[in-house]
N, C-alpha and C positions, 0 to 999 in steps of 0.2 A: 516655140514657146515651151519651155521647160516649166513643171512646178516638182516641188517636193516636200514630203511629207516631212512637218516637223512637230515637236512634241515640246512644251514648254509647262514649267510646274512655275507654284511659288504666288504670293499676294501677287505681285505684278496680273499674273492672270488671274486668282480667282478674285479679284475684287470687281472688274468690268461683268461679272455672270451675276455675281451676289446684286451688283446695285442694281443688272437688269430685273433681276425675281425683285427685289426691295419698288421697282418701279412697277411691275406687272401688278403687287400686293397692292398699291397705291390707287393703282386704277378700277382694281377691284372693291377697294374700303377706302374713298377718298378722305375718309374723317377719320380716319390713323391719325396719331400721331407718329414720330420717326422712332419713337423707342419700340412703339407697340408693334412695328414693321418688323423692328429689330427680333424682338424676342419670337413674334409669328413664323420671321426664317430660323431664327435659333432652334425654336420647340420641335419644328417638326423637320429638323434634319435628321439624317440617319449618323448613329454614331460610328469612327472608325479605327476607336481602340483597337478591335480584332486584328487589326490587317498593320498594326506597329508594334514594334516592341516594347516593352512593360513598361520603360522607362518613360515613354511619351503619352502614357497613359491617361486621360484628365489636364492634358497639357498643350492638344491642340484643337482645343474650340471645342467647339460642342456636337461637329461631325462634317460629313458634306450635304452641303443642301439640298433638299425634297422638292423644287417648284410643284410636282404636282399636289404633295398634303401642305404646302405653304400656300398654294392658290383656292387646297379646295376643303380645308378643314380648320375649324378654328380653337386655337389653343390657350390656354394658360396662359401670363406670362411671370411668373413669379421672381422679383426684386429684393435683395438685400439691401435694407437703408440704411441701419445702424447697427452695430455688434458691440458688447462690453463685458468683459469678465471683473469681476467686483468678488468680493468676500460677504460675508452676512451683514457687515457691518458699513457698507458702498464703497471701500477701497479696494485698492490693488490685491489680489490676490497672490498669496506667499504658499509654500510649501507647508506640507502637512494640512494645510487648510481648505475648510469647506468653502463653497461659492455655488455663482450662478453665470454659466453665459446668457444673456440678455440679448434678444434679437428682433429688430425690426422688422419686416418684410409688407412689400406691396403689389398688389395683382396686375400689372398693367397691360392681362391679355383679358383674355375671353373667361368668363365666371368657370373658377372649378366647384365640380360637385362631392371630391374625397377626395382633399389635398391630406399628404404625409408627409410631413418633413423629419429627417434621418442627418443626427448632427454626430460623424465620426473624427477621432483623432488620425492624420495621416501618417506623420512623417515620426511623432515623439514617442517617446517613453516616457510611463511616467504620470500620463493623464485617464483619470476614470469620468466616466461621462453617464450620470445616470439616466434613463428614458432615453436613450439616442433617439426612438423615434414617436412623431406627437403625432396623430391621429387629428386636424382640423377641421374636415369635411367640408362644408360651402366655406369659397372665400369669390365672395362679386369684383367685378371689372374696379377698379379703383378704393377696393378696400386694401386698408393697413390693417395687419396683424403685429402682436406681440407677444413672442414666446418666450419657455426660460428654460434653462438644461440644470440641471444638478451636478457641479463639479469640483475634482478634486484632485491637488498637485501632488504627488506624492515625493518621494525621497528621491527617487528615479529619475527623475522631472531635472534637465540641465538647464537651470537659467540662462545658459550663455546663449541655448539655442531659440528662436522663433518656430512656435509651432506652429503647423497645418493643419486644419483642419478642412472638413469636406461637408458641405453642405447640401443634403439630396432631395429633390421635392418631383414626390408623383401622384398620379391621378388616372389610376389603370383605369376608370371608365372613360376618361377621357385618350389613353393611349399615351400621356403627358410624361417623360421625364425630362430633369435640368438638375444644375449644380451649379454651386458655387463654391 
């Protein structure tokens, strides 16, 4: 009887360990629901930007998973509902002009007690974004917030391109960051 050692990456494998943590979470909080499992393995993964190059940055999930702070510490889990960039006047925003990004958000973890959300431009030129960050302190399990940024397209700004923006929400007493 021969064995040998082998090594395999890729969803293929990590999706059989994630559902296992997602079902250990389960039997610990049987009154989850499956998003609020979700975001519990999300929040309290470790992130692995460090260990990729710049380019994969915010681009592969939100880290590798934690079972022991997903089974033994309870998180945030804060949700993007709805976004809208509008002018003053609720249309489309043009160049040279002032506006607002409009954003829904909803809590479907564990109550934070000093949430901050942190709204930057990623990828464009072009965009001024006043108050990137809002200071909202308690947001409870199952509450919706509504926030608004002050912004502004400039000259710089290529209509041809979609911008990115980064959406960042934390809660250092609680240890909590996420993105969107």
């Amino acid at each position: 009887y021969s064995q040998s050692l082998v090594t395999k990456t890729g969803t293929s494998m990590a999706t059989p360990v994630v559902s296992g943590l997602a079902a250990l979470v389960k039997a610990i909080h049987p009154s989850w629901s499956a998003e609020r499992i979700g975001f519990q393995i999300r929040s309290s993964a470790s992130s692995i930007d460090d260990l990729n190059s710049s380019e994969f940055v915010n681009k592969l999930g939100h880290g590798s998973i934690d079972a022991f702070n997903a089974l033994n510490k309870n998180y945030p889990g804060i949700k993007t509902i709805s976004r809208q960039f509008i002018d003053n006047n609720g249309e489309k925003l043009t160049l040279e002009e002032a506006g607002t990004v409009k954003i829904k958000l909803a809590n479907f973890g564990n109550s934070s007690s000093s949430l901050n959300v942190t709204l930057n431009a990623v990828t464009q030129d072009g965009i001024e974004i006043n108050n990137t960050t809002q200071q909202l302190g308690s947001v409870a399990n199952g509450d919706t917030i509504d926030i608004s940024y002050p912004i502004r397209l400039t000259q710089n700004f290529d209509l041809n391109e979609t911008p990115t923006f980064k959406l960042e929400f934390t809660d250092a007493n609680q240890g909590y960051t996420d993105f969107k």
